[in-house]
C-alpha positions in Angstrom: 0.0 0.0 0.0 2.5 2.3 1.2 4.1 1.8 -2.8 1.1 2.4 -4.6 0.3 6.0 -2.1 3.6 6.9 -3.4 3.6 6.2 -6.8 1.4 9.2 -8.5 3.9 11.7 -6.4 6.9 9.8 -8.1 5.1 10.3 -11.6 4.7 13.5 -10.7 7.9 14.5 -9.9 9.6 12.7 -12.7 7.5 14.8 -15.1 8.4 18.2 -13.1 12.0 17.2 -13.4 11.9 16.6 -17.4 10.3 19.7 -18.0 12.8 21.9 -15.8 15.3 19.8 -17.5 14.4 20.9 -20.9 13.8 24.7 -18.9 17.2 24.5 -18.3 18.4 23.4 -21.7 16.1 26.4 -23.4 17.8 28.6 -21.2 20.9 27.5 -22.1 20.8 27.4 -25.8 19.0 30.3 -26.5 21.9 32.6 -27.9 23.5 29.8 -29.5 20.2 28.5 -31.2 19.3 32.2 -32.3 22.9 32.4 -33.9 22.6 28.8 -35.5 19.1 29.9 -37.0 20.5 33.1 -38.1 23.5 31.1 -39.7 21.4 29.0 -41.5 19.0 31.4 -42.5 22.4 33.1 -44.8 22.8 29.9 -45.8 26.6 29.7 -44.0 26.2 25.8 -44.5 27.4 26.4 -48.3 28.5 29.9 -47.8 30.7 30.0 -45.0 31.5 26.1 -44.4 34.3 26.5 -42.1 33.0 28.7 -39.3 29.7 27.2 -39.6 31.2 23.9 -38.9 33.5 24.9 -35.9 30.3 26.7 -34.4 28.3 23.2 -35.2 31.3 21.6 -33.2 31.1 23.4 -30.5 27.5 23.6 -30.3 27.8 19.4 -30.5 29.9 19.7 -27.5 27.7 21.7 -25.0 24.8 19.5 -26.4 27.1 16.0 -25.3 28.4 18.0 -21.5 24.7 18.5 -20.9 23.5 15.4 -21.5 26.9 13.7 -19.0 26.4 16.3 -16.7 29.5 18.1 -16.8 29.9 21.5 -15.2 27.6 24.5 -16.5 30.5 26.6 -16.8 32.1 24.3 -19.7 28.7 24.4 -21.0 28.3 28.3 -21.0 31.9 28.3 -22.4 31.5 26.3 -25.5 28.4 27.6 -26.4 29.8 31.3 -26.2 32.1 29.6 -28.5 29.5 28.0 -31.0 27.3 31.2 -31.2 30.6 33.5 -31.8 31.6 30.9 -34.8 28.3 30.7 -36.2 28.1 34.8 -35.8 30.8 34.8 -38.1 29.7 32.1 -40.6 26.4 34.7 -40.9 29.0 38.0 -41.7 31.1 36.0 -44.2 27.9 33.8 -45.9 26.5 37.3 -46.5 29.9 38.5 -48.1 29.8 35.3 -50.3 26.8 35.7 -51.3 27.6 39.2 -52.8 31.5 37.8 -54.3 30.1 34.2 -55.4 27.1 35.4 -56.8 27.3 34.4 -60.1 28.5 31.4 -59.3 25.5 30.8 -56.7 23.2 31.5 -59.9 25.0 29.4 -62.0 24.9 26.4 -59.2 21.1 27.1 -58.7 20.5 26.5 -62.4 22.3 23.4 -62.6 20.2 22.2 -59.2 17.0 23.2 -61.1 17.9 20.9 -63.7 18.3 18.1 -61.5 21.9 17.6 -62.0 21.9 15.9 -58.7 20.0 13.4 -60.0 20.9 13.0 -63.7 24.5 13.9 -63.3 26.3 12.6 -59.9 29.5 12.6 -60.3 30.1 16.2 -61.5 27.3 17.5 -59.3 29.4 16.1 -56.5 32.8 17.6 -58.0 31.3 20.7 -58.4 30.1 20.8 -54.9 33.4 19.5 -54.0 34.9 22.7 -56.0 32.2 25.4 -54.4 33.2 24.4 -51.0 36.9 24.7 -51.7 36.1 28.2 -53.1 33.8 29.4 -49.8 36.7 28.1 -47.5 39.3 29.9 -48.8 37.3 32.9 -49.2 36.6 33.2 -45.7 40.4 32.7 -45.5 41.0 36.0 -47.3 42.4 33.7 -50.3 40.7 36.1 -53.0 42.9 34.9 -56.2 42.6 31.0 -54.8 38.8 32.1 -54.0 38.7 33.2 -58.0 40.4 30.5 -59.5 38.1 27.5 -57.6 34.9 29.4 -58.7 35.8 29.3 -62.2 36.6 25.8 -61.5 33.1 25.3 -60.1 31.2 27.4 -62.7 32.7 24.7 -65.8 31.9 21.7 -63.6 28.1 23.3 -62.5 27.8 24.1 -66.4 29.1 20.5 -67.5 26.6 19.0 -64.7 23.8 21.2 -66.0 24.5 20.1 -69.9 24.7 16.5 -69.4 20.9 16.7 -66.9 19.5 18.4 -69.6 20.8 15.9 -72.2 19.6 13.0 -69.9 16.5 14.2 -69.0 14.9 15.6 -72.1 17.6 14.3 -75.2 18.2 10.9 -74.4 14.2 10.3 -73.5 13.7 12.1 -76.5 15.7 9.7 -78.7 14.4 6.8 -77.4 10.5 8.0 -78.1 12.0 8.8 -81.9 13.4 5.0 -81.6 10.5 3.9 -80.4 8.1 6.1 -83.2 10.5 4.1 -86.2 10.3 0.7 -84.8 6.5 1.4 -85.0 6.5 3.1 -88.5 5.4 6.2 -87.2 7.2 8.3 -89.8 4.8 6.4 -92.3 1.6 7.0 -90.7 2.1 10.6 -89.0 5.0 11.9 -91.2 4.7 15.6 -90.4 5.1 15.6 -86.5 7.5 12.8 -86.5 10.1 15.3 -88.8 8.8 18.2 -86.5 9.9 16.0 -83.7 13.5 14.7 -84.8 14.4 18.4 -86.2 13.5 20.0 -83.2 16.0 17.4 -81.2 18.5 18.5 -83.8 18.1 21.8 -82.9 17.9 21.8 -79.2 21.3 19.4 -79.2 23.1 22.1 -81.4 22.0 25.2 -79.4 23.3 23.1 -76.3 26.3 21.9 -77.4 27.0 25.7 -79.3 25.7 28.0 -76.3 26.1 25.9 -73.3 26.0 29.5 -70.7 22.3 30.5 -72.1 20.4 26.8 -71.5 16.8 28.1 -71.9 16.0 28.2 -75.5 17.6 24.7 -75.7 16.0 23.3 -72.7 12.7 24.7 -74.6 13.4 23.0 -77.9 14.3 20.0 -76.1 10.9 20.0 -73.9 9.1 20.9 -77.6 11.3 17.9 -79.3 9.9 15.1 -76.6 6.3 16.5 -76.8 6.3 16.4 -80.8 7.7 12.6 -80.0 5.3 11.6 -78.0 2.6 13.2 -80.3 3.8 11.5 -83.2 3.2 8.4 -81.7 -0.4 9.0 -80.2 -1.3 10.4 -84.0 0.3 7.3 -85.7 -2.1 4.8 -83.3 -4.8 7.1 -84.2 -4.1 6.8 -88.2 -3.6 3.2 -87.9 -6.9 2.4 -86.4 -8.7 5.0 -88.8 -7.1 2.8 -91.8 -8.2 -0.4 -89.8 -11.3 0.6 -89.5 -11.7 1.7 -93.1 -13.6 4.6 -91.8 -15.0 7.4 -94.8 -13.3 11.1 -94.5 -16.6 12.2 -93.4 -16.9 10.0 -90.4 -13.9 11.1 -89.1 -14.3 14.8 -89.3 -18.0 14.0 -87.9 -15.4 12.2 -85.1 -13.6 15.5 -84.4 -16.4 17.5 -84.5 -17.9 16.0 -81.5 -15.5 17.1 -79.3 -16.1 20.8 -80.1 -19.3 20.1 -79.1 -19.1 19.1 -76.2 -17.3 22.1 -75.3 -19.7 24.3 -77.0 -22.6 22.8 -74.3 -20.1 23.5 -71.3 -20.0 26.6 -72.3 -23.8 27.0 -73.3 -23.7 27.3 -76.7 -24.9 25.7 -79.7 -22.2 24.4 -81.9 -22.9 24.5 -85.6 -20.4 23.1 -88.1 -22.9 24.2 -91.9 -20.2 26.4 -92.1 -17.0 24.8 -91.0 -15.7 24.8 -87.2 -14.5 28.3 -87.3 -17.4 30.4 -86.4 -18.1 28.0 -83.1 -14.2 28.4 -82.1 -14.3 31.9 -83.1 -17.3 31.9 -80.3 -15.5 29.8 -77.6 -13.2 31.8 -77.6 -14.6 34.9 -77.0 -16.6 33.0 -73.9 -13.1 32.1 -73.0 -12.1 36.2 -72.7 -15.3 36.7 -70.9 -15.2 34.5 -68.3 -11.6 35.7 -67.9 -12.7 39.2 -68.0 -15.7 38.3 -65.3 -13.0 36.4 -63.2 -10.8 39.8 -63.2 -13.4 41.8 -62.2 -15.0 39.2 -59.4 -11.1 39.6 -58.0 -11.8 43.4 -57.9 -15.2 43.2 -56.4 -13.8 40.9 -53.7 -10.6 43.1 -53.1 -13.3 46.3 -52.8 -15.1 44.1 -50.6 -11.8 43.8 -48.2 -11.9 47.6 -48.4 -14.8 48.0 -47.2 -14.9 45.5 -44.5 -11.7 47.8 -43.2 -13.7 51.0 -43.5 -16.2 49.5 -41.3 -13.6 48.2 -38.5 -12.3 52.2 -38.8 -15.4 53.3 -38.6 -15.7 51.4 -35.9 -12.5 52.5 -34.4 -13.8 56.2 -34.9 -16.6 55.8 -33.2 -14.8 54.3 -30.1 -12.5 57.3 -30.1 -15.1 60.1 -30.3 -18.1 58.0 -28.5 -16.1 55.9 -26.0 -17.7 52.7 -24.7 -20.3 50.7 -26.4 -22.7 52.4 -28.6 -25.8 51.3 -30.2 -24.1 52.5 -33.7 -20.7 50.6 -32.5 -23.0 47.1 -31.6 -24.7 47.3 -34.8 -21.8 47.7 -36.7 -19.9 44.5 -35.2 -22.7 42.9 -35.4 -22.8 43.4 -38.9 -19.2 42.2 -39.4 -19.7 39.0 -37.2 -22.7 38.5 -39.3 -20.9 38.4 -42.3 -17.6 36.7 -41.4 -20.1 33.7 -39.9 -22.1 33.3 -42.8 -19.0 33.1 -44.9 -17.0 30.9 -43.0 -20.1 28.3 -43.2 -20.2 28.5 -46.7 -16.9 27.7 -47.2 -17.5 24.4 -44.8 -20.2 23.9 -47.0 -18.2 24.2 -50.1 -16.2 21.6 -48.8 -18.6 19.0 -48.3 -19.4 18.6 -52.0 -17.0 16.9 -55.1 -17.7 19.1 -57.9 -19.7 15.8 -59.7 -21.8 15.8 -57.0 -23.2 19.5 -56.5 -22.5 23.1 -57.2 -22.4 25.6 -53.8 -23.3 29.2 -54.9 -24.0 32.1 -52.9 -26.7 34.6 -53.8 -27.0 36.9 -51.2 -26.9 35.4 -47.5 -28.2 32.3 -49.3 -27.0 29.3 -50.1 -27.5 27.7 -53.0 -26.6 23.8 -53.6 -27.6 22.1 -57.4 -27.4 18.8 -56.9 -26.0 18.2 -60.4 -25.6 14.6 -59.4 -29.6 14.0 -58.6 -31.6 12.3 -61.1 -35.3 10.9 -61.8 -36.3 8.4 -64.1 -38.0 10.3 -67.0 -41.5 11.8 -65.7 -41.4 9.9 -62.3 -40.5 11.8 -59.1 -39.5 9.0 -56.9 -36.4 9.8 -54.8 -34.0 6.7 -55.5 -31.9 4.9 -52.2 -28.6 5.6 -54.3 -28.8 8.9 -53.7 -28.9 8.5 -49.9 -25.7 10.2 -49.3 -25.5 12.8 -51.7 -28.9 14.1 -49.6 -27.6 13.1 -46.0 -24.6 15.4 -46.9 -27.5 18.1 -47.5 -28.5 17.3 -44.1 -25.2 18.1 -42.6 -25.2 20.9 -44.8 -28.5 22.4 -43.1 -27.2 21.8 -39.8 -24.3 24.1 -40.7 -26.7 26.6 -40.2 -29.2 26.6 -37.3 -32.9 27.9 -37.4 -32.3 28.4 -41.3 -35.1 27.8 -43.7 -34.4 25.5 -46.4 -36.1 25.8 -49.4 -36.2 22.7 -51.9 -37.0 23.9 -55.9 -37.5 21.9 -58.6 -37.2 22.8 -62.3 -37.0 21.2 -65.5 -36.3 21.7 -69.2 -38.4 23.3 -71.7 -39.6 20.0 -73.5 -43.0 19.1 -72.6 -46.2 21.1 -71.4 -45.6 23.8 -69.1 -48.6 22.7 -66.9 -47.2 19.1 -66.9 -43.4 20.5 -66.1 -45.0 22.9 -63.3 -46.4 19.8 -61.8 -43.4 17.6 -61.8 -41.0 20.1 -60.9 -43.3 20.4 -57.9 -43.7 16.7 -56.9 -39.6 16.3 -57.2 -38.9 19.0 -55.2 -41.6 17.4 -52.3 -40.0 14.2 -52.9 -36.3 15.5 -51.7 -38.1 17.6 -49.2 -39.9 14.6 -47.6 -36.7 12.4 -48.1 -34.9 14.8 -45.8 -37.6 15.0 -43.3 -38.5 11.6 -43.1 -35.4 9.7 -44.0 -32.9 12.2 -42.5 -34.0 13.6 -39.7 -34.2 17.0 -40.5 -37.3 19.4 -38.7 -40.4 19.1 -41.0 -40.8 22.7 -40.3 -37.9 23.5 -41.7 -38.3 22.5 -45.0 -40.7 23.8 -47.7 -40.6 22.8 -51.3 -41.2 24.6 -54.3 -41.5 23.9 -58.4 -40.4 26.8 -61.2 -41.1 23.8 -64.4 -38.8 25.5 -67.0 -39.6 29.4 -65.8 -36.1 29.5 -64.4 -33.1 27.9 -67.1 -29.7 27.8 -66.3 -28.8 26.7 -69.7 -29.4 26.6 -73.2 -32.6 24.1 -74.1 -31.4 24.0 -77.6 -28.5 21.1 -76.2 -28.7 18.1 -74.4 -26.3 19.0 -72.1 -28.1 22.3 -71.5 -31.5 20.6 -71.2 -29.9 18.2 -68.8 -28.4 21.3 -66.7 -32.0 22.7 -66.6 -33.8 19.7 -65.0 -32.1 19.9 -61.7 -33.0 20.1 -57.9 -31.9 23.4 -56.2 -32.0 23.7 -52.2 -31.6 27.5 -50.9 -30.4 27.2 -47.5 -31.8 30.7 -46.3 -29.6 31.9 -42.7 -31.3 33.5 -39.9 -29.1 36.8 -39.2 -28.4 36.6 -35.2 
């Protein structure tokens, strides 16, 4: 008994000794981590090698005294010691970094290239070199300093060449080896030259200007795309020919494609005139929604700006009202308000894969199409498969307490518009009872409404856009607190 009276106290003071162990260690270490983090932070590791390593020694030393228990005083002394050294690795990495910059830059582009994956050996020379250079520059060595950096700048450039080569060239020749051995310059003629002259070209502006490697490492990028394209267009060709397929099937083959980027984009593609007219189209949707993106980035920025005139306004009013005000409350209220709603429509955003439903905002409202919901043509039975898209609409209304939540229905423009108004409207009850009865959310709560095909989203003229239009929408409406 005695033992087990004694134990928690033991625990106890076993934990109060670690932690004014590792007090005593903070307290210790703190000038000599702030200079380490400092030192590492000017990179003194490359720069300044040789006073960052006899500060890492000493710093080793206080750490293996501590842990034997020798005398504080040693302690104290060699970290003095290790935060003096890596002091002076910071002042002369920051010195090398001004004298060795070029060859810094040149090193950085050989790393970027992978060279210390795709060329080891003079990677690890070069490093070899670099380091020589950084010791005896902290040495005062300038001409030795010079003459190892121009050492390290050939072997950096050598390193860089030969990655490139490996990574890009070589690949490249054996998807051109590959292409032959498959008779790709038979069946796709035009990219497969396209491909081997670019590799041509890339190798000569490598091998001819081996300081400026970007146009090269372009061409060679551009030589193993061609390469690969080659090859996709000479399967493609080859199972066109196999098939014995007319010319007019296969431009009605590559027609379909633009199609079905026409009805992403809501618009009817028409080809009685060839495909430019429906590109020229696309892309000028394309500029749009890029113009509509800019300008929803300045609207949200002017947003910001206003949100900080309020809090000054808020500020101002503290300053020439003092205390709490009804105009102050109001105000904060107003900000809380907002910065609630917003943070639960991003949780809510989060809940939903894009295939499964589209979270918009109008207003305070939330809006979720469940793009993934279907019905059997004219029926308006909620099917068990879609259990969990709805249960996540259930979580999604319990994001936001004492909210109303609205369930609308809507469908496309074929069919009577009484006969769409009435099946919009027993969809829409059918979710609305399926989340009430199935899911547990408060009858009272829930109301459901049908539009029929008053309200598109899309373009009827498509399939895709008539599919878009028959949809289930629930408005999640937030009760401002």
């Amino acid at each position: 008994m005695p033992t087990k009276n004694w134990l928690p106290f033991a625990i106890c003071f076993g934990v109060i000794a670690i932690a004014s162990a590792q007090d005593v260690r903070d307290a210790l270490f703190e000038q000599a981590d702030l200079a380490l983090e400092a030192a590492r932070a000017a990179n003194a590791e490359l720069l300044a090698p040789q006073s960052y390593d006899r500060g890492l020694d000493a710093y080793r030393d206080a750490e293996a005294d501590l842990e034997r228990g020798r005398s504080l005083e040693r302690i104290r002394n060699s970290l003095a010691t290790a935060a003096e050294r890596f002091s002076q690795a910071a002042e002369a990495a920051e010195l090398a970094s001004v004298t060795l910059a070029a060859l810094i830059k040149i090193r950085d582009d050989a790393s970027n290239a992978n060279a210390e994956t795709f060329a080891v050996e003079l990677w690890n020379e070069a490093e070899d070199t670099f380091d020589g250079a950084a010791r005896r520059l902290e040495a005062g060595d300038i001409p030795n300093t010079r003459e190892r950096a121009e050492e390290a700048e050939v072997l950096y450039r050598d390193a860089e060449l030969t990655a490139i080569k490996a990574q890009y060239l070589s690949q490249t020749r054996a998807l051109l080896a590959q292409a032959r051995q498959a008779n790709v310059p038979r069946y796709a003629p035009i990219t497969f030259e396209r491909a081997r002259a670019l590799l041509e070209q890339a190798e000569r502006e490598l091998n001819e200007n081996r300081y400026d490697t970007d146009l090269p490492r372009s061409l060679a990028q551009h030589a193993n795309y061609e390469a690969r394209h080659a090859l996709s267009l000479a399967e493609q060709v080859m199972a066109i020919r196999g098939e014995d397929i007319s010319e007019e099937d296969l431009i009605l083959s590559y027609e379909q494609p633009l199609e079905r980027v026409a009805a992403a984009a809501d618009l009817v593609a028409r080809f009685d005139t060839g495909v430019e007219p429906i590109v020229t189209q696309l892309v000028g949707f394309i500029d749009e929604l890029r113009e509509r993106s800019r300008q929803s980035e300045l609207n949200l920025e002017a947003m910001r700006v206003r949100v900080a005139d309020l809090e000054e306004e808020i500020r101002d009013l503290d300053e020439r009202l003092g205390g709490i005000t009804q105009e102050r409350v109001a105000l904060v209220q107003r900000l809380e308000a907002e910065a609630r709603i917003r943070e639960q429509f991003d949780t809510v955003t989060a809940m939903f894969t894009r295939d499964e439903a589209r979270v918009l905002r109008e207003g305070d409202d939330v809006v979720i199409r469940l793009v993934a919901l279907n019905f059997a043509s004219g029926e308006s039975r909620v099917q068990a498969e879609f259990r969990g898209l709805l249960d996540k609409i259930a979580r999604a209304a319990s994001v936001f307490p004492r909210s109303q939540i609205i369930v609308e229905g809507h469908t496309d423009s074929y069919g009577g518009d009484v006969s769409n108004l009435s099946l919009s409207r027993r969809r829409a009850e059918a979710v609305s009872e399926y989340l009430s009865s199935e899911l547990g959310v408060p009858a009272f709560r829930i109301s459901a409404v049908g539009y029929g095909e008053t309200r598109p989203i899309a373009n009827n003229e498509t399939g895709a856009g008539r599919a878009r239009n028959r949809r289930i929408d629930v408005r999640i409406e937030p009760q401002r607190e």
